[in-house]
Structures are given as C-alpha cells and as structure tokens.
Backbone as XML, in Angstrom:
<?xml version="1.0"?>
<chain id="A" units="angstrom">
  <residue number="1" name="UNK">
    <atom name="N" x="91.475" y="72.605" z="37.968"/>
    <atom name="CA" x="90.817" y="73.846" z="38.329"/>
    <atom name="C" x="90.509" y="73.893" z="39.824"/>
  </residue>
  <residue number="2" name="UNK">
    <atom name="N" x="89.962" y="72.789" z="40.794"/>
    <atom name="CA" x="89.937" y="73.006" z="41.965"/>
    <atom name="C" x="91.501" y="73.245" z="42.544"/>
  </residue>
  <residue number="3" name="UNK">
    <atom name="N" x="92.355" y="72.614" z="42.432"/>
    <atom name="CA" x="93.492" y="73.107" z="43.028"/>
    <atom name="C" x="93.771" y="74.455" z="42.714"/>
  </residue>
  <residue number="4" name="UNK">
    <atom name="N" x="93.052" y="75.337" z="41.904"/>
    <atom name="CA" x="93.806" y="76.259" z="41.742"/>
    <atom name="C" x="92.382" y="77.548" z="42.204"/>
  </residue>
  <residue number="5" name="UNK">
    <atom name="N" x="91.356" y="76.768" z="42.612"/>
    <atom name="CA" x="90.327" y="77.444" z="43.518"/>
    <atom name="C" x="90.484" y="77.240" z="45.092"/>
  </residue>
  <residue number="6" name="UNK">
    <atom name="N" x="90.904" y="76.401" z="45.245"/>
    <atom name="CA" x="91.824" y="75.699" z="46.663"/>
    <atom name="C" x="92.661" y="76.812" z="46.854"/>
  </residue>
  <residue number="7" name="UNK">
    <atom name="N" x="93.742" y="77.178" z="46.144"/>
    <atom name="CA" x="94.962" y="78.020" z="46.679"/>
    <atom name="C" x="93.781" y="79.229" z="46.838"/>
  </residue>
  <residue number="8" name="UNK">
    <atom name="N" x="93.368" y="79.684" z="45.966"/>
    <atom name="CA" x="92.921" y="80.730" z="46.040"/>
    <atom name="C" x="91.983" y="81.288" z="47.300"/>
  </residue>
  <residue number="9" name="UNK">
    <atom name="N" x="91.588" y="80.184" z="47.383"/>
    <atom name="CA" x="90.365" y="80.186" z="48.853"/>
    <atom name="C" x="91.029" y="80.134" z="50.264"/>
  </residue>
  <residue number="10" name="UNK">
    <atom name="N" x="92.407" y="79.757" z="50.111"/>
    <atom name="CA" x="93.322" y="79.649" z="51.085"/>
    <atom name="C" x="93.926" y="81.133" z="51.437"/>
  </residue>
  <residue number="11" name="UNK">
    <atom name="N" x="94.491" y="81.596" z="50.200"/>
    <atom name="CA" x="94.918" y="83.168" z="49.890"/>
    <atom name="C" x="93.769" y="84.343" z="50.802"/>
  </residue>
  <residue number="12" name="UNK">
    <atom name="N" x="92.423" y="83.814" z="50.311"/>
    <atom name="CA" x="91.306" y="84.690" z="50.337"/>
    <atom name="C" x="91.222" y="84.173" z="52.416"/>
  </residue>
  <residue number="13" name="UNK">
    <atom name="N" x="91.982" y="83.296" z="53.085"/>
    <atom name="CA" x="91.805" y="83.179" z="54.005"/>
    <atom name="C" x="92.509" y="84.165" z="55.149"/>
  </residue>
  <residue number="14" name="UNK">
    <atom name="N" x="93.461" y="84.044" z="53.978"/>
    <atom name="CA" x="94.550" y="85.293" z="54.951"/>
    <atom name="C" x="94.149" y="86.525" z="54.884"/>
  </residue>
  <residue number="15" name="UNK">
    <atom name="N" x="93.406" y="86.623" z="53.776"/>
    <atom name="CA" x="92.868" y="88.041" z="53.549"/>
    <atom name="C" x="91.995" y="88.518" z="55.072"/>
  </residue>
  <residue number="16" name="UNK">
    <atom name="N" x="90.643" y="87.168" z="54.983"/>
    <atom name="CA" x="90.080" y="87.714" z="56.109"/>
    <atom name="C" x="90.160" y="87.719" z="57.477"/>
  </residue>
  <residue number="17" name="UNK">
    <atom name="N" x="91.362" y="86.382" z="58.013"/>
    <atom name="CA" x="91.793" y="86.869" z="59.298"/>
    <atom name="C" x="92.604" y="88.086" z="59.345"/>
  </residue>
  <residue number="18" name="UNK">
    <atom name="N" x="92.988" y="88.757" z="58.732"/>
    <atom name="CA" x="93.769" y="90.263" z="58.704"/>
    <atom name="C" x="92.766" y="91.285" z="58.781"/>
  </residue>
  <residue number="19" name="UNK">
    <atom name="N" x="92.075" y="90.832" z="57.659"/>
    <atom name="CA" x="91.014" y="92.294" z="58.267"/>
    <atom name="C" x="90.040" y="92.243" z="59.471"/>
  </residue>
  <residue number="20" name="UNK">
    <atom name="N" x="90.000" y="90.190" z="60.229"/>
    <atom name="CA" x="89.193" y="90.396" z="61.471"/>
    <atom name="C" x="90.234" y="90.828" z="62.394"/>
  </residue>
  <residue number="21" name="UNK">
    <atom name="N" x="91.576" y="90.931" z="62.393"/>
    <atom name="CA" x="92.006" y="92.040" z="63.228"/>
    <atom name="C" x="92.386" y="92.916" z="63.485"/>
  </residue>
  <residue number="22" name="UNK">
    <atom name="N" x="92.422" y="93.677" z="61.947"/>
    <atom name="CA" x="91.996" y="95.172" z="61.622"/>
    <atom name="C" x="90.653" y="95.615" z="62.066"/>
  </residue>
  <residue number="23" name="UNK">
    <atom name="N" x="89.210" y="95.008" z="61.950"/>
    <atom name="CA" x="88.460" y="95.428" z="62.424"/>
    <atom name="C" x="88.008" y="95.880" z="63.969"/>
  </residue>
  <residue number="24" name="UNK">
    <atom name="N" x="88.783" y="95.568" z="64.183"/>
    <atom name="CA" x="88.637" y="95.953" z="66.173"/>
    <atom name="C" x="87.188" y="95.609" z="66.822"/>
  </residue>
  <residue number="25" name="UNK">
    <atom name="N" x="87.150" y="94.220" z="66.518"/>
    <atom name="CA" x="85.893" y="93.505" z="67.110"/>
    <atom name="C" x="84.577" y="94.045" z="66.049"/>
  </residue>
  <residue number="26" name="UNK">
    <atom name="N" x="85.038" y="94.334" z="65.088"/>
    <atom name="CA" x="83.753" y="94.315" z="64.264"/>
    <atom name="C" x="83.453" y="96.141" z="64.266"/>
  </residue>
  <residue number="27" name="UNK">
    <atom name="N" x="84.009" y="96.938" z="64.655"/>
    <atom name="CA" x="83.883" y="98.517" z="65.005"/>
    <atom name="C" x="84.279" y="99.113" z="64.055"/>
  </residue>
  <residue number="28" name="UNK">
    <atom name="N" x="85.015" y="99.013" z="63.036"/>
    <atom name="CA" x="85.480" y="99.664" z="61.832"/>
    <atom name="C" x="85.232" y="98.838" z="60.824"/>
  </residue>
  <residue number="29" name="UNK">
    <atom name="N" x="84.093" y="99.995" z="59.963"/>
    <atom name="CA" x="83.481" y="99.164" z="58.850"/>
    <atom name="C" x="84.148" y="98.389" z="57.454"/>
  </residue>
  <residue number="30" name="UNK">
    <atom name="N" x="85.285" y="99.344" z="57.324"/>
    <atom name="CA" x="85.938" y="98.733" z="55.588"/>
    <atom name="C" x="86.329" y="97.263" z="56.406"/>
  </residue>
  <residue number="31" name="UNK">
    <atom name="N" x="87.171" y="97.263" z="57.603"/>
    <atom name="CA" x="87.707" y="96.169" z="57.227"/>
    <atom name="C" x="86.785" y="94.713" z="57.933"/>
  </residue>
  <residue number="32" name="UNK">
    <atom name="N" x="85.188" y="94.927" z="58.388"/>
    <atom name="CA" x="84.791" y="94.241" z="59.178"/>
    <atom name="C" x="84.368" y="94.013" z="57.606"/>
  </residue>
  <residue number="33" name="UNK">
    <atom name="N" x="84.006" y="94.592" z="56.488"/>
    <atom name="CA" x="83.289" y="94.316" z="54.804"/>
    <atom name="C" x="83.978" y="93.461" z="54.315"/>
  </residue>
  <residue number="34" name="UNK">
    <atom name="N" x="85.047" y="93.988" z="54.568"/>
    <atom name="CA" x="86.543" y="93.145" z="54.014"/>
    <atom name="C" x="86.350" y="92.044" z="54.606"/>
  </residue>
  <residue number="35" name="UNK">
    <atom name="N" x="86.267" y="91.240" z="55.503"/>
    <atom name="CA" x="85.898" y="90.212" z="56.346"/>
    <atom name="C" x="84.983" y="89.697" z="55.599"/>
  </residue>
  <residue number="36" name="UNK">
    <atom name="N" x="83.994" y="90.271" z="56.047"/>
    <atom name="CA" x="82.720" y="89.116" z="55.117"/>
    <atom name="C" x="82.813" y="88.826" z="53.786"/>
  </residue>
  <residue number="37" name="UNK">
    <atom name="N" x="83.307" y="89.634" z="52.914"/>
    <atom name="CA" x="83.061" y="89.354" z="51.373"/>
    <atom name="C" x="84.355" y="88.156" z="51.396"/>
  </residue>
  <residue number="38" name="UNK">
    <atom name="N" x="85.763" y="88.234" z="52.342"/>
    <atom name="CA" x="86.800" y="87.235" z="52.015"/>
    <atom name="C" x="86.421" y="86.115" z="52.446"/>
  </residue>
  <residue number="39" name="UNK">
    <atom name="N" x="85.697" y="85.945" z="53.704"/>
    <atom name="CA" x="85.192" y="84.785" z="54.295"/>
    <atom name="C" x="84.499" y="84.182" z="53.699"/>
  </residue>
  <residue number="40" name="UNK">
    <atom name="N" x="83.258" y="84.560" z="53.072"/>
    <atom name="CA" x="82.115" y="84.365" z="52.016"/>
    <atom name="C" x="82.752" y="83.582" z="50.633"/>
  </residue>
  <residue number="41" name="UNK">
    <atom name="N" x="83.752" y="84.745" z="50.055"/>
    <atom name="CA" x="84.221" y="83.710" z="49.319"/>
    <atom name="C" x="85.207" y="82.442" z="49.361"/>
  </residue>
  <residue number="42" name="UNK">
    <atom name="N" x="86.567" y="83.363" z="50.642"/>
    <atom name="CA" x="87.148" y="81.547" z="50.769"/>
    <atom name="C" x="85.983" y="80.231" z="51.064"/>
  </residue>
  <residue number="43" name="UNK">
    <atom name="N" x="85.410" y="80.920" z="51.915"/>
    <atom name="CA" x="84.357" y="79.554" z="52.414"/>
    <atom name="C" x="83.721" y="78.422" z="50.811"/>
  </residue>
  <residue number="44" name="UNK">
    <atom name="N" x="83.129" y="79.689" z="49.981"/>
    <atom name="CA" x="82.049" y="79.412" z="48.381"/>
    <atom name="C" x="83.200" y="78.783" z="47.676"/>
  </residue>
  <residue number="45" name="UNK">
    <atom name="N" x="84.912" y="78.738" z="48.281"/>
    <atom name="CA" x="86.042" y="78.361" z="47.151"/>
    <atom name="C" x="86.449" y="77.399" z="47.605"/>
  </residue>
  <residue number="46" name="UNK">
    <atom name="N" x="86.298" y="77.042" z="48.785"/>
    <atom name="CA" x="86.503" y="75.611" z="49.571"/>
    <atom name="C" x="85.854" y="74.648" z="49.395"/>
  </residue>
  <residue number="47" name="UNK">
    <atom name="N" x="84.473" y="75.352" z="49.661"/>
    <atom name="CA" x="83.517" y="74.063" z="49.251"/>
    <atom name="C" x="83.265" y="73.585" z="47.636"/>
  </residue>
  <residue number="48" name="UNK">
    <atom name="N" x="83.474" y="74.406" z="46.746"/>
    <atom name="CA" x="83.697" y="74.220" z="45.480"/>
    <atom name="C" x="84.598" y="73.176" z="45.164"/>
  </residue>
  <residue number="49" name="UNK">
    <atom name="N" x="86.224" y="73.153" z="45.469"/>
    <atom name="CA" x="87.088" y="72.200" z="45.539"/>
    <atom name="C" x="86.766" y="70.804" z="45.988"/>
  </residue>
  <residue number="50" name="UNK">
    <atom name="N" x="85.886" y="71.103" z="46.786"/>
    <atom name="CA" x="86.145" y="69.796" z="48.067"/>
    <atom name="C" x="84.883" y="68.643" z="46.955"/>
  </residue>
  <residue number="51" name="UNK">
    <atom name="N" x="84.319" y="69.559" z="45.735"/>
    <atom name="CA" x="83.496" y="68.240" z="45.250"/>
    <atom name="C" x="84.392" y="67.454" z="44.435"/>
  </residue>
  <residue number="52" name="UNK">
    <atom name="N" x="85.752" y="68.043" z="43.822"/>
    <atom name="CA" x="86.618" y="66.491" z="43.878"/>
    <atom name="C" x="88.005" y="66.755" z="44.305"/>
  </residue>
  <residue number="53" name="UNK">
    <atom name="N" x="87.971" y="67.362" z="45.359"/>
    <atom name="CA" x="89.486" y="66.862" z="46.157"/>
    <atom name="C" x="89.166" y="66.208" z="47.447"/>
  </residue>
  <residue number="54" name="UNK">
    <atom name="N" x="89.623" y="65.356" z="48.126"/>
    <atom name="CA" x="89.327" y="65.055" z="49.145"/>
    <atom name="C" x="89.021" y="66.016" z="50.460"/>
  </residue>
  <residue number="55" name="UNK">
    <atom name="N" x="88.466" y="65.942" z="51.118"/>
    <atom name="CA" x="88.417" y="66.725" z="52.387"/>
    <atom name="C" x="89.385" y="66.877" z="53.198"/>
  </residue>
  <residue number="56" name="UNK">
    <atom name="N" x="90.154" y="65.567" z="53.747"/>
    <atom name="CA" x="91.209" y="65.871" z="54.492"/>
    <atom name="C" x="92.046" y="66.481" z="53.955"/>
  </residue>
  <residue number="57" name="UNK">
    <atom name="N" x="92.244" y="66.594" z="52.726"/>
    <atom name="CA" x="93.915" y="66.974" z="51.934"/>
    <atom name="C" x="93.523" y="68.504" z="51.509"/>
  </residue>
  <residue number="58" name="UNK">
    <atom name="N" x="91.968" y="68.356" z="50.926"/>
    <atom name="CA" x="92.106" y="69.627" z="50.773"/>
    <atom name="C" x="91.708" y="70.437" z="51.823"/>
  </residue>
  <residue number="59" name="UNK">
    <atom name="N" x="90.828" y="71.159" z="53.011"/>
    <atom name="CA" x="90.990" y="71.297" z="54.416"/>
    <atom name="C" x="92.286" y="71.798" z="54.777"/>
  </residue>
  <residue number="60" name="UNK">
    <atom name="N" x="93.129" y="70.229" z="54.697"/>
    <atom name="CA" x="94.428" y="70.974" z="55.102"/>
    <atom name="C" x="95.808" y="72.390" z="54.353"/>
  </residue>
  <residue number="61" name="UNK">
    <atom name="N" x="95.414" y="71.646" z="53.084"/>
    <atom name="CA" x="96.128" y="72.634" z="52.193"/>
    <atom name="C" x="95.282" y="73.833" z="52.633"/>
  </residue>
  <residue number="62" name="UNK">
    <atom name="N" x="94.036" y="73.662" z="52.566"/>
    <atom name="CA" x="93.388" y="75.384" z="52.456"/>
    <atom name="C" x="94.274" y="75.786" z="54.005"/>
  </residue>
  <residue number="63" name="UNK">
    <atom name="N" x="93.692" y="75.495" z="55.199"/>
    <atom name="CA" x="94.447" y="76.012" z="56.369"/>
    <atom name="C" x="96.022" y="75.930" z="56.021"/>
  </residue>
  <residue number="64" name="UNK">
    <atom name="N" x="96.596" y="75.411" z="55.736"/>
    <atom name="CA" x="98.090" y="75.525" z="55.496"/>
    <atom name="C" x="98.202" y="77.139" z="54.899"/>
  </residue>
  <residue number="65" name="UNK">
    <atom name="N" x="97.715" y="77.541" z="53.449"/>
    <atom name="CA" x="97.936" y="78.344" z="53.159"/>
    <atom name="C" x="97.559" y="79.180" z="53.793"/>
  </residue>
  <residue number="66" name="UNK">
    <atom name="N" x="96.407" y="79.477" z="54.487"/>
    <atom name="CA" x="95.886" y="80.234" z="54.925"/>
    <atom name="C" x="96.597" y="81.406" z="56.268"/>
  </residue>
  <residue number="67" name="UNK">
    <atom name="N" x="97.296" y="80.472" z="56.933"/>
    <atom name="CA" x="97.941" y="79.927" z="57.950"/>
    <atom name="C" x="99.453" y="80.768" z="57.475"/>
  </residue>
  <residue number="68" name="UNK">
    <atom name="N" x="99.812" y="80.114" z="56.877"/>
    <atom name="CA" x="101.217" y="80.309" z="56.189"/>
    <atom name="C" x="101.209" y="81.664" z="55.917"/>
  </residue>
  <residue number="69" name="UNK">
    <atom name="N" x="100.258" y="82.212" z="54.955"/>
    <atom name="CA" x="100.184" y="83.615" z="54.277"/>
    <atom name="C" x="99.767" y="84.346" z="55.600"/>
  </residue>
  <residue number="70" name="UNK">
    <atom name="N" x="98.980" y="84.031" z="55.966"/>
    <atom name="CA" x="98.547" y="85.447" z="57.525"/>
    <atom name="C" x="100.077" y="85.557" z="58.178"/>
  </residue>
  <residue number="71" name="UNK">
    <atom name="N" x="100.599" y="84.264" z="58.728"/>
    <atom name="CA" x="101.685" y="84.714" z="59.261"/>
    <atom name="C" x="102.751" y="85.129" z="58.262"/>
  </residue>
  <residue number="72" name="UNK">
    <atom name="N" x="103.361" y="85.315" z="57.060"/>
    <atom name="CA" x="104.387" y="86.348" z="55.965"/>
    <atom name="C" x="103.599" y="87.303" z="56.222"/>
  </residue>
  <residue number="73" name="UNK">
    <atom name="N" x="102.352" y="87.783" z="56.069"/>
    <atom name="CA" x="101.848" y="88.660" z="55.705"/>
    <atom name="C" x="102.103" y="89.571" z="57.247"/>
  </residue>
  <residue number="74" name="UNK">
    <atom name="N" x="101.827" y="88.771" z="58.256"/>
    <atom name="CA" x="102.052" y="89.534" z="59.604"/>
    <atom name="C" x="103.846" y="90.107" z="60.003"/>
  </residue>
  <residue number="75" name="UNK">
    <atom name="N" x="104.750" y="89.524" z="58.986"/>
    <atom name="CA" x="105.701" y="89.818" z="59.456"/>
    <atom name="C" x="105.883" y="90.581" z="58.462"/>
  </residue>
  <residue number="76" name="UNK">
    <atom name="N" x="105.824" y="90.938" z="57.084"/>
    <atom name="CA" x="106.324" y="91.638" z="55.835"/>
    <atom name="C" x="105.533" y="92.590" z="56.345"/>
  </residue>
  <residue number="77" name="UNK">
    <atom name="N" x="104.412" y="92.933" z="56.443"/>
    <atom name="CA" x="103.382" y="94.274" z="56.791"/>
    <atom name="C" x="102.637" y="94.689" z="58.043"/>
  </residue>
  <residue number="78" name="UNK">
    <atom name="N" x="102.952" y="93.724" z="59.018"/>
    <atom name="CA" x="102.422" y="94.280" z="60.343"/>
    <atom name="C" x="103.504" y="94.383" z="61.459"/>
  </residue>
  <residue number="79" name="UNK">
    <atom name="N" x="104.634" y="94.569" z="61.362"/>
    <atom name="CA" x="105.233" y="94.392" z="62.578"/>
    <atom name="C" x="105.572" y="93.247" z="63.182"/>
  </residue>
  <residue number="80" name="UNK">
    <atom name="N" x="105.094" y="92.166" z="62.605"/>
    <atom name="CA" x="105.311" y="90.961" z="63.317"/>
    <atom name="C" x="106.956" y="90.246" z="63.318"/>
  </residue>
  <residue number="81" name="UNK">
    <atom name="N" x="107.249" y="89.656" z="64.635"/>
    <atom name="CA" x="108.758" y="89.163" z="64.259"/>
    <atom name="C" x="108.888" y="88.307" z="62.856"/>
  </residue>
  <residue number="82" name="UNK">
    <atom name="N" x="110.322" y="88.479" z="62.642"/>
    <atom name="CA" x="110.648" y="87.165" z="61.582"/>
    <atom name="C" x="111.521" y="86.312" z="61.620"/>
  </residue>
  <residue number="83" name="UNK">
    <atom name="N" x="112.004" y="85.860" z="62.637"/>
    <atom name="CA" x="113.107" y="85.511" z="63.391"/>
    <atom name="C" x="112.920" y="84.029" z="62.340"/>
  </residue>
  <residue number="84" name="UNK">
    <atom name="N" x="114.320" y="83.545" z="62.625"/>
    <atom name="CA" x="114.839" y="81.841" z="61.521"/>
    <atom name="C" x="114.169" y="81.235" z="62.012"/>
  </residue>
  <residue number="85" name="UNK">
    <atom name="N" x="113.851" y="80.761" z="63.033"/>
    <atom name="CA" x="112.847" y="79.617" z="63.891"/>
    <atom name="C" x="111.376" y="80.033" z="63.243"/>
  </residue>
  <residue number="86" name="UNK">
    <atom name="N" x="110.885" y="81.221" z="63.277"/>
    <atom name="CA" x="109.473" y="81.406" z="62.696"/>
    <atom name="C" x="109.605" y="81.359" z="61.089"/>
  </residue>
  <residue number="87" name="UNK">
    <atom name="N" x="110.406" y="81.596" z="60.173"/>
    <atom name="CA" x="110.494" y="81.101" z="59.320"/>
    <atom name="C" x="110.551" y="79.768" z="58.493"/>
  </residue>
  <residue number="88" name="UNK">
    <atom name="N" x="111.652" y="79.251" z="59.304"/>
    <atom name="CA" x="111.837" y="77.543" z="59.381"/>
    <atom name="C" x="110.229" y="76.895" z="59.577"/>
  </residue>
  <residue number="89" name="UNK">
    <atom name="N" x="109.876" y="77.601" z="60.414"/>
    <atom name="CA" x="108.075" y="76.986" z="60.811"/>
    <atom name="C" x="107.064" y="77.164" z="59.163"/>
  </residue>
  <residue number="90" name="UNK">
    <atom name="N" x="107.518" y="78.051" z="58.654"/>
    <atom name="CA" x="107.165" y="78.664" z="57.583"/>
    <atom name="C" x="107.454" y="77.530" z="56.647"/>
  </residue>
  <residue number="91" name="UNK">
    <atom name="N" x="107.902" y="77.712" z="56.544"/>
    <atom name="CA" x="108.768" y="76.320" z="55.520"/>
    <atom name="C" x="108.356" y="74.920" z="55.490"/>
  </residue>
  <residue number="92" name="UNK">
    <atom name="N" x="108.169" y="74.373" z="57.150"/>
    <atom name="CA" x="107.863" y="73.281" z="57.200"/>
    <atom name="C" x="106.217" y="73.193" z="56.758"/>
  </residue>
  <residue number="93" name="UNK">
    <atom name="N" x="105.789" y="74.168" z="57.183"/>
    <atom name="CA" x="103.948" y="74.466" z="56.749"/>
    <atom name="C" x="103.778" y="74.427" z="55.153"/>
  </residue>
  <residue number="94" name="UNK">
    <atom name="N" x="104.601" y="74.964" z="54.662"/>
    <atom name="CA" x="105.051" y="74.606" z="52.694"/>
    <atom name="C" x="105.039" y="73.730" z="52.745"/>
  </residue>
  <residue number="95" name="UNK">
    <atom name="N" x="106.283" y="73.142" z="52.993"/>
    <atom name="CA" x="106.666" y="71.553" z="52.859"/>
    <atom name="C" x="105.264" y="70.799" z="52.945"/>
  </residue>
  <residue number="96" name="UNK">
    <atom name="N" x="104.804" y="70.831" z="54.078"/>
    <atom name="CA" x="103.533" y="70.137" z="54.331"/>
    <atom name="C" x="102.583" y="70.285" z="53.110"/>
  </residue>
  <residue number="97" name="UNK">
    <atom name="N" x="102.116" y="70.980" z="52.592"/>
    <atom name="CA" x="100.831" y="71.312" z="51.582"/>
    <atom name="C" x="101.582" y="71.032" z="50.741"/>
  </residue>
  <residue number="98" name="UNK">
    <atom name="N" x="103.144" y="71.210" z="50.295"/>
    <atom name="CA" x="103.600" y="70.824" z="48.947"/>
    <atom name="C" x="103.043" y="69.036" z="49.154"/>
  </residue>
  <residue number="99" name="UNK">
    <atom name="N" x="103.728" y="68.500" z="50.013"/>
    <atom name="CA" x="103.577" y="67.445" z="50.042"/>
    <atom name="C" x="102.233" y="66.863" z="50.263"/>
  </residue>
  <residue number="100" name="UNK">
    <atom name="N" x="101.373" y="67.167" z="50.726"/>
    <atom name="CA" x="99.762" y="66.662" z="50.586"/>
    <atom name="C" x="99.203" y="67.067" z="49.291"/>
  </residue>
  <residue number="101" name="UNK">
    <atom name="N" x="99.820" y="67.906" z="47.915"/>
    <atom name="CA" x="99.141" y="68.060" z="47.303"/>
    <atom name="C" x="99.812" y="67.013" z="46.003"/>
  </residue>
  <residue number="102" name="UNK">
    <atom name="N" x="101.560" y="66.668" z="46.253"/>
    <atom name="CA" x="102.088" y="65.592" z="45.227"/>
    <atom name="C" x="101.522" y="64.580" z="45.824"/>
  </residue>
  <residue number="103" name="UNK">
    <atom name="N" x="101.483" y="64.369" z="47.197"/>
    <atom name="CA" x="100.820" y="62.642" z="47.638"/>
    <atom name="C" x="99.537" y="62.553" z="47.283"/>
  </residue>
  <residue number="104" name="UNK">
    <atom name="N" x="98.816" y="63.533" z="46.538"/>
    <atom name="CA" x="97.455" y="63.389" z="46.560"/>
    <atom name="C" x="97.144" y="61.956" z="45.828"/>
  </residue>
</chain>
C-alpha cells in the first residue's frame, strides 16, 4: 500500500508544480488552490510511505515521478519540446525509479 501511496504522491507532485506555474506567482486563484490542496496532499502521501519505505528510495522515486510526469505533461499539454534526447532523458528517469523500487 505505501508504494502505491508513493506513486500517487509523486503523480499529485506534478499536479502541483503545473498549477505553481499556471498560477502566475500566486495571482490566479483556481490554480494557486490547485497548488495547495496537491502539495498538501503529495506532501500527507510522502510522509505516509516513508513510515516503511526507506527515505532515500522512497524521496527519490517520489521526485522521479514527479519530475518525469511534469516534464510528459509539459510536452503532451503545454507546448513544451519533445525532441529524442528529452525523451531518452525520460526513460532513463523510469529506468531509475523502476530500478530503485526492484532493488528495494
């Protein structure tokens, strides 16, 4: 069950760096709300996990995903490039959390 509050808190990470830069420094309210309630909870879903996954492994998986999904999410829905090299980067950031979560 924590690994699967882990992903989720990771997911809920991408959520809220997107809406802190939808919010335009905090000036537009839905998405500065959107911010706090995702932050609030990735944060309440991290620390939940972390009472039995390790810290380093889990930490990193959470930023991995977090990380991983803001940037798909910046290229599928914001304009962002998607060039093979930023993908490949994509991949290796998988690779990584796949692999910290079988080496666990």
């Amino acid at each position: 069950m924590a690994w699967l509050i882990l992903a989720i808190s990771g997911l809920l990470e991408s959520v809220w760096a997107i809406a802190l830069s939808r919010s335009a420094g905090f000036t537009r309210p839905i998405p500065s709300a959107v911010f706090a309630v995702a932050l609030v909870a990735s944060m309440g879903g991290l620390a939940y996990a972390l009472r039995s996954i390790p810290v380093g492994t889990g930490y990193a998986v959470w930023v991995g995903i977090g990380a991983a999904g803001t940037a798909l999410a910046g290229m599928l829905f914001l304009g962002e490039p998607s060039t093979l090299l930023r993908l490949l980067s994509l991949l290796l950031v998988v690779a990584g959390v796949v692999g910290l979560k079988v080496f666990h």
